[in-house]
C-alpha positions as CSV (number, residue, x, y, z in Angstrom):
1,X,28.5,-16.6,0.8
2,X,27.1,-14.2,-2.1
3,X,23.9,-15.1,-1.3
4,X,24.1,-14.4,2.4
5,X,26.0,-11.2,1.6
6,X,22.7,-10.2,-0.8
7,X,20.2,-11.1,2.2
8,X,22.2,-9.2,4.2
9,X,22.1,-5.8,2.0
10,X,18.4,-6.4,1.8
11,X,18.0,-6.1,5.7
12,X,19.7,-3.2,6.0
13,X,17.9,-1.1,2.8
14,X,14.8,-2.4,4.0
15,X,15.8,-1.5,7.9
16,X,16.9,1.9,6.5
17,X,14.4,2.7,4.2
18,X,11.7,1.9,7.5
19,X,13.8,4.1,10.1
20,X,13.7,7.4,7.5
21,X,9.8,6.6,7.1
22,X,9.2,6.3,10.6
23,X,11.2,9.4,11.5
24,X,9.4,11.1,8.5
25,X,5.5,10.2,9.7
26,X,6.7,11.1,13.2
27,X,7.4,14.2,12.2
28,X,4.4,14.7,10.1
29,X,2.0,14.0,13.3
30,X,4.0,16.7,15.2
31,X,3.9,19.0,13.1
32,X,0.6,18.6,12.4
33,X,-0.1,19.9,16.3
34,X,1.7,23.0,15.3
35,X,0.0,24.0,11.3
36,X,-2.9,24.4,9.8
37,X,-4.7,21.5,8.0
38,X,-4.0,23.2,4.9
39,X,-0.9,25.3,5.9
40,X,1.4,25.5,3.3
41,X,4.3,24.1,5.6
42,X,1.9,21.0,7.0
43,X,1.0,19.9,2.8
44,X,5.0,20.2,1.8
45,X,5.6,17.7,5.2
46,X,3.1,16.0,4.3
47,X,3.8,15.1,0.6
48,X,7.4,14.5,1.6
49,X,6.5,12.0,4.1
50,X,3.8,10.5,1.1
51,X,7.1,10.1,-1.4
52,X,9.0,8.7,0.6
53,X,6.7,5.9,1.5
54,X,5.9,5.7,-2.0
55,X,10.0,5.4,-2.8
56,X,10.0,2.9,0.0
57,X,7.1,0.4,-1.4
58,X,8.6,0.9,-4.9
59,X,12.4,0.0,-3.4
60,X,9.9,-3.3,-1.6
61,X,9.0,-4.2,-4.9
62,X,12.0,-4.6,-6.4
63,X,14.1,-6.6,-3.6
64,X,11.5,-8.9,-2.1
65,X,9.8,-11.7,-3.8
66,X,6.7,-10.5,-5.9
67,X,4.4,-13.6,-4.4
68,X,5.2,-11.7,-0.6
69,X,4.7,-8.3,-2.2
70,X,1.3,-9.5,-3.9
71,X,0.4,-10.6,0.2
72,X,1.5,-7.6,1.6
73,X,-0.6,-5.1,-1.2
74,X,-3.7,-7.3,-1.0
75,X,-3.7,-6.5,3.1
76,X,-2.4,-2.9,3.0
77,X,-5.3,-2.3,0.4
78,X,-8.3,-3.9,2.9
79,X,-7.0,-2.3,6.0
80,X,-6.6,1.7,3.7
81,X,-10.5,0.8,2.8
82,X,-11.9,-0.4,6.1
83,X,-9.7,2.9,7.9
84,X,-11.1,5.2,4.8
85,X,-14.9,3.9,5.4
86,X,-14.6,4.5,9.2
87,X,-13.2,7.5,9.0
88,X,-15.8,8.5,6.1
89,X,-19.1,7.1,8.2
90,X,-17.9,8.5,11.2
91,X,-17.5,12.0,9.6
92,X,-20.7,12.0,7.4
93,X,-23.0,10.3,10.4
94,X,-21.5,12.9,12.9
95,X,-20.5,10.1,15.6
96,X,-17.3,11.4,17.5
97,X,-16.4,8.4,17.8
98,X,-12.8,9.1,17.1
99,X,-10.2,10.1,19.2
100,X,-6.9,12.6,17.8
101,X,-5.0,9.4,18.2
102,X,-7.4,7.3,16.5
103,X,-7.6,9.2,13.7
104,X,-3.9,9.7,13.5
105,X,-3.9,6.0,13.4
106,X,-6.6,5.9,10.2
107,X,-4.8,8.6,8.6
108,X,-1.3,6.6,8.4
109,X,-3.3,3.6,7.4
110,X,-4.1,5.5,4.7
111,X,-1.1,7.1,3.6
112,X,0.3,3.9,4.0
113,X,-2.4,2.2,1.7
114,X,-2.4,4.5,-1.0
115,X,1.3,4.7,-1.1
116,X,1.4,1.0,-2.4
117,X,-0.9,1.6,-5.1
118,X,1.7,2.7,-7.2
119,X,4.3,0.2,-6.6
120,X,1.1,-2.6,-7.5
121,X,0.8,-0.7,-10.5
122,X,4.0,-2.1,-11.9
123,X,3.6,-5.3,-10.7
124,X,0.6,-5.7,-11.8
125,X,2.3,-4.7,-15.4
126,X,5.0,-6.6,-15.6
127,X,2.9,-9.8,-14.6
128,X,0.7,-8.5,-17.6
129,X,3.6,-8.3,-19.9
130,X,4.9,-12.3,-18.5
131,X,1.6,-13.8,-19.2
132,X,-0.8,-12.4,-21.5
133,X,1.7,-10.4,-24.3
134,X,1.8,-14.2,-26.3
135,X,-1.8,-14.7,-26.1
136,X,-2.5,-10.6,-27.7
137,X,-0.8,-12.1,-31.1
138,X,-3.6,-14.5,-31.3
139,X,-7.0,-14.7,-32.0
140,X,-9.1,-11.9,-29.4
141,X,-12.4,-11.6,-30.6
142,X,-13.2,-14.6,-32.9
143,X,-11.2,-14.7,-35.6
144,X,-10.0,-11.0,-35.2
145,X,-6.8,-10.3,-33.5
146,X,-7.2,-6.7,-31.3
147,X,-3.8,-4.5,-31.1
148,X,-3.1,-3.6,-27.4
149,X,-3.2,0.0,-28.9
150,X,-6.7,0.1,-30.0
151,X,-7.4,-1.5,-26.4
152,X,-5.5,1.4,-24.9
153,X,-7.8,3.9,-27.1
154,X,-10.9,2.4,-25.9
155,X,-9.6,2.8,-22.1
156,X,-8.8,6.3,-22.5
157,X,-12.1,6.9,-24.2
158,X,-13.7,5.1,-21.2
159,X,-11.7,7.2,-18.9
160,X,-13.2,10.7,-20.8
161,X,-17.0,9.4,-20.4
162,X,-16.0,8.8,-16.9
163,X,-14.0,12.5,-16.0
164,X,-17.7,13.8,-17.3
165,X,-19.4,11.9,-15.2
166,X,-17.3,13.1,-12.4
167,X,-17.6,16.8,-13.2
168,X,-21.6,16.3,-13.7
169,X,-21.7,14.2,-10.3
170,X,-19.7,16.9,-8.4
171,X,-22.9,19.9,-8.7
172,X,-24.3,18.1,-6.4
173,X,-23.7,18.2,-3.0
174,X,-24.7,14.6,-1.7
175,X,-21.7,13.3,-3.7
176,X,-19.4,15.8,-1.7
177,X,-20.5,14.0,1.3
178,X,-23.2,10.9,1.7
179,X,-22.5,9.5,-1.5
180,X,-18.8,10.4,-1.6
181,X,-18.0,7.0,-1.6
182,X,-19.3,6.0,-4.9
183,X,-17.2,9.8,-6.5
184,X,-14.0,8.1,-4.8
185,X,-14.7,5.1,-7.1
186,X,-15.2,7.0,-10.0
187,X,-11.9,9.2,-9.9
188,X,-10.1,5.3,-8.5
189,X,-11.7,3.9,-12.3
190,X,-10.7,7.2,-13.9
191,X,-7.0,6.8,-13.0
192,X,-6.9,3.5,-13.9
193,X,-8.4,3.6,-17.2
194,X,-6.0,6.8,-17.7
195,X,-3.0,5.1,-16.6
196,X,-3.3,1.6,-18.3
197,X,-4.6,3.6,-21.5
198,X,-1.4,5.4,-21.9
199,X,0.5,2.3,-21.1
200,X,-1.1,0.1,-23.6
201,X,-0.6,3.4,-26.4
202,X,3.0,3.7,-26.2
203,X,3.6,-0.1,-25.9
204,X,1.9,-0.2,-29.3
205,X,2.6,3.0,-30.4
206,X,4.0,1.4,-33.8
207,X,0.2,-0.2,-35.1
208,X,-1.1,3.3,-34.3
209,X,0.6,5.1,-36.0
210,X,0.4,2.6,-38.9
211,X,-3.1,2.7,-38.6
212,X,-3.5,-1.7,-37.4
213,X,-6.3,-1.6,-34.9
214,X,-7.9,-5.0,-35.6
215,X,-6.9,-7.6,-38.5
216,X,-8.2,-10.9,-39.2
217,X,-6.1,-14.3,-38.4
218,X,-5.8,-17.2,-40.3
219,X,-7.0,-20.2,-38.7
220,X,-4.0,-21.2,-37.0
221,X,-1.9,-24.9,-37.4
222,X,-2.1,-26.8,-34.4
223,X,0.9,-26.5,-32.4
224,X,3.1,-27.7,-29.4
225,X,1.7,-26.2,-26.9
226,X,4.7,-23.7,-25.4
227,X,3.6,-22.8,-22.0
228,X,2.4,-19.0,-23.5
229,X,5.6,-17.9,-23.0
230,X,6.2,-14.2,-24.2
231,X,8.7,-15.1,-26.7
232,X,6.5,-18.0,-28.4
233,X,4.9,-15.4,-30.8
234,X,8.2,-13.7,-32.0
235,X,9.3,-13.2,-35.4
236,X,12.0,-11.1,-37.5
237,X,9.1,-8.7,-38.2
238,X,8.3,-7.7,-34.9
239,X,12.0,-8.1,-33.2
240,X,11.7,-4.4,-32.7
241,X,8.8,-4.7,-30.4
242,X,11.2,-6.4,-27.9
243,X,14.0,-4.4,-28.1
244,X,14.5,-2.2,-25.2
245,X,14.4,1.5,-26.3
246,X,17.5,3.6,-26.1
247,X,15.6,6.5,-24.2
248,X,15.5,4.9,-20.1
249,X,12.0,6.2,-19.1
250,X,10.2,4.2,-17.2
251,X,12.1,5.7,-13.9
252,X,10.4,8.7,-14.8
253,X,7.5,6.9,-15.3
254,X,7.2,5.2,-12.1
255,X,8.2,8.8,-10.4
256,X,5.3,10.1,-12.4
257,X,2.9,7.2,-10.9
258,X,3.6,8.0,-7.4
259,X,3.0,11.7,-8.1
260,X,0.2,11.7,-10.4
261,X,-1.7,9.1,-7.9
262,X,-1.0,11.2,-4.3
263,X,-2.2,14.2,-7.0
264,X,-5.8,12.8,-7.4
265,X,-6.4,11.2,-4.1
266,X,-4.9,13.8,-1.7
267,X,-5.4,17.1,-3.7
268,X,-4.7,19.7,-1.5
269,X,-3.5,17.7,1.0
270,X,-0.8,16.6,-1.5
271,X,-0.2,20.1,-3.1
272,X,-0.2,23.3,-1.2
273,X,-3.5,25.1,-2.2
274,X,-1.6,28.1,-3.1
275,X,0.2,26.5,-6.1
276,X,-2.6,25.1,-7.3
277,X,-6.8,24.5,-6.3
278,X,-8.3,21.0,-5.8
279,X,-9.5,21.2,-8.8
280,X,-6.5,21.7,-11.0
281,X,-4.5,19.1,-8.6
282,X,-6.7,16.6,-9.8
283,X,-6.9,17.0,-13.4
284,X,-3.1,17.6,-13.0
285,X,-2.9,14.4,-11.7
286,X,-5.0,12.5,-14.6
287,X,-2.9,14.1,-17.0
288,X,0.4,12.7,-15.3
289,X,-1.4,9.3,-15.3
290,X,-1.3,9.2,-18.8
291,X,1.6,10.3,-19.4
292,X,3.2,7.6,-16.9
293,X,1.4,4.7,-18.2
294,X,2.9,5.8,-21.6
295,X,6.4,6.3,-20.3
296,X,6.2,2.9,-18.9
297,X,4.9,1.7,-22.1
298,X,6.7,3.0,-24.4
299,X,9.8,1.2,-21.6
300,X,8.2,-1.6,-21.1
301,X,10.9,-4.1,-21.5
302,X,13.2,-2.8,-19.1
303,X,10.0,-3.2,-16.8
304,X,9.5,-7.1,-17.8
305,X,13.9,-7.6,-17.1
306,X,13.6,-6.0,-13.7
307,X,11.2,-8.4,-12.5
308,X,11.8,-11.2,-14.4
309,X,15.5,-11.3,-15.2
310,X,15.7,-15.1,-16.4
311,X,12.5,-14.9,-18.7
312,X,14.0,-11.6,-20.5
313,X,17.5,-13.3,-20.9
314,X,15.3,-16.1,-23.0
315,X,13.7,-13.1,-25.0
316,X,17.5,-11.7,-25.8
317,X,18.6,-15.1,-27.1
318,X,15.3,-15.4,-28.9
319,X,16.4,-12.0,-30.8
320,X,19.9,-13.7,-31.4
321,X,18.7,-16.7,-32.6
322,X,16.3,-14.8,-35.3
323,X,18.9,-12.1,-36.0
324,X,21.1,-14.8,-37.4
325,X,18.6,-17.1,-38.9
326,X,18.1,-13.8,-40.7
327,X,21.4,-13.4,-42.3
């Protein structure tokens, strides 16, 4: 009966959630008969209907099993980058080949697409956090263990090298248009690099600021093997690590993904140009990439228990268990 009754509530968020999407995008291609591209009034409809899809995808995420939600990004993300190269060759070659309700159709594709990304993000983290956060605590590079944190350095170092190479690549005008393809993968890398820099900062924020980069393991005793589970590598030392922090941020965080990604890919489509120019949008948005990978760092454990409630219970009683063998 309680499992029935949960199906049930799923159907109708889900059936909900779609209606007030549908009614939002409907509205959004109306309006857009009556505005300006770049109205003011057409960018605020716009970005409305953009969070709410990204609200929808991250609701997805959370009620519908993650092996269906893997299926459903992995085709939402080839149909956004066959619509965005047709609608890109068919602008840059000059082929008319589009109709109004065509390119409607590409366009919602695209929002559609992009709005996932997002959502994937954390999935894609909390499956990070479930399989590999054992395997960090041993041996990385040889005998050398490497901190998460100096791995989150190096991204965000790769992410500078690449924001220069943007800003060089965007003098020139062939980038703007021919070649735009290969700026869109650039900024894409950019955000990523950004994002999962912060993230992997925060979530070691403790080595950093203790200065533990890189440090040499013994050669370790053979062992049971344990199925890499996250809590195999626990000890009394690092308890605190898995502790879930008293400051709930990664809401904000995942808020802040939504935003800062719509930011960088949409610009002025995403924020009216007079609040801010393309330009500013964008490196608005690279800043707020950081900041929530960080926040979901820094929250990471409440992450890992809202997708994987039964493998954080084992993590709490791991905690108990070393609390007491303490004492």
């Amino acid at each position: 009966m309680k499992r029935s009754f949960l199906v049930i509530t799923k159907i109708v968020i889900i059936s909900t959630l779609s209606l007030i999407v549908y009614f939002s995008l409907n509205d959004y291609l109306l309006n857009k008969q009556l505005y300006e591209w770049y109205s003011y009034e057409l960018t605020v409809i716009r970005a409305t209907s953009l969070m709410l899809l990204n609200g929808y995808f991250f609701v997805l995420a959370s009620i519908i099993k993650i092996s269906v939600f893997k299926k459903l990004y992995l085709i939402l993300i080839i149909f956004g980058i066959i619509a965005w190269n047709v609608s890109h060759f068919d602008s840059v070659l000059d082929l008319d080949l589009l109709s109004n309700t065509n390119d409607d159709f590409l366009e919602l594709i695209l929002f559609v697409s992009t709005s996932i990304v997002a959502p994937g993000l954390l999935i894609l983290i909390a499956y990070y956090i479930k399989k590999f956060t054992s395997k960090f605590e041993g041996s990385f590079v040889g005998k050398y263990h490497l901190h998460e944190g100096l791995f989150g350095i190096i991204l965000v170092g790769l992410g500078i090298l690449l924001f220069a190479l943007r800003l060089y690549v965007l003098q020139f005008d062939i980038f703007l248009k021919e070649f735009k393809v290969y700026l869109a993968i650039v900024m894409i890398l950019l955000y990523f690099f950004l994002f999962f820099g912060g993230f992997f900062i925060l979530r070691d924020f403790n080595d950093i600021i203790h200065f533990r980069f890189v440090k040499k393991i013994p050669t370790p005793q053979k062992k049971p093997k344990q199925n890499g589970s996250i809590y195999n590598s626990m000890t009394y030392e690092n308890v605190s690590f898995f502790k879930r922090s008293k400051l709930y941020l990664f809401p904000v965080g995942i808020l802040l993904t939504g935003i800062s990604f719509s930011m960088v890919i949409y610009s002025t489509k995403f924020i009216p140009k007079d609040v801010l120019s393309s330009g500013e949008t964008i490196n608005l948005g690279y800043m707020l990439s950081f900041i929530a990978g960080a926040l979901i760092g820094y929250d990471w454990v409440r992450v890992f228990k809202r997708f994987y409630p039964n493998q954080y219970e084992e993590i709490e009683l791991k905690i108990l268990e070393l609390q007491k063998s303490n004492n």
